[in-house]
N, C-alpha and C positions, 0 to 999 in steps of 0.2 A: 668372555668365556660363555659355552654354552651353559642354559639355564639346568641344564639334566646333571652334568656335568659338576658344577657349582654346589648342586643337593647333595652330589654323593661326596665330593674332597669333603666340605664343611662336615659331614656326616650329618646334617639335619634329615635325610633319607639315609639306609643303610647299603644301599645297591643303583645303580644309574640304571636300572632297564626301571626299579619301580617307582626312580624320578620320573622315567620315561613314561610310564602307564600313568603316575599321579598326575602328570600335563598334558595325559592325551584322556582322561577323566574331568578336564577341570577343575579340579582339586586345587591348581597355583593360579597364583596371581601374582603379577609382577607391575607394581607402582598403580597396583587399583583394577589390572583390566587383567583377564584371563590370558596363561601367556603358554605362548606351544614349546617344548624341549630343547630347540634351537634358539630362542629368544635370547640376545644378549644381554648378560650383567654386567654392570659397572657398580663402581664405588659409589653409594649414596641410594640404591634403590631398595627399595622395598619389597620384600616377597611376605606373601602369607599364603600357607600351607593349609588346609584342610586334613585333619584325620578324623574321622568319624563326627560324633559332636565337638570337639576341640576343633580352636584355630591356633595357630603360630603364627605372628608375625615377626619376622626379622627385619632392621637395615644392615645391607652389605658396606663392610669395615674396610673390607681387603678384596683382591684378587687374585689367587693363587693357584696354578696348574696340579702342585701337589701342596699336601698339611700332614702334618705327624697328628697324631689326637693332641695333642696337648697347646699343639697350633692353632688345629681346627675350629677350637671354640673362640680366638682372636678373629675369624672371617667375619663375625656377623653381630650383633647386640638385639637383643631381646628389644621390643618395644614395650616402652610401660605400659598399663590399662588398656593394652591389644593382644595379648598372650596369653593363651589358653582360656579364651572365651569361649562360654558354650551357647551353640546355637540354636 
């Protein structure tokens, strides 16, 4: 699945054009390295997100075309002592 894509089902973004604009800002990272809206996810990778001074890091749990909200929060797990780090 695409990475823009992936931002908005999970709803860790709320809209896939400002997944789109947060990966064409470099704002994501996908398993370390800067990663562009098309960039593939799979089960086991790592994203972290940039918002403002906060970071989010997720690993990817799932892989899902569509998520109900209640789903959505099963796509991903929070990593310990990387989440909402300020930089």
């Amino acid at each position: 699945m695409r990475l823009d894509k992936y931002l908005k089902v999970s709803r860790l973004i709320k809209r896939r054009t400002l997944a789109n604009e947060a990966c064409d800002s470099e704002r994501v990272k996908l398993n370390g390295k800067v990663a562009k809206a098309g960039a593939e996810v799979k089960e086991g990778d790592v994203v972290e997100i940039r918002f403002g001074a906060n970071t989010t890091v997720v690993e990817v749990l799932s892989v899902s075309e569509h998520a109900s909200k209640d789903a959505a929060r099963e796509l991903y797990r929070l990593v310990p002592g990387a989440a909402s780090q300020k930089v």
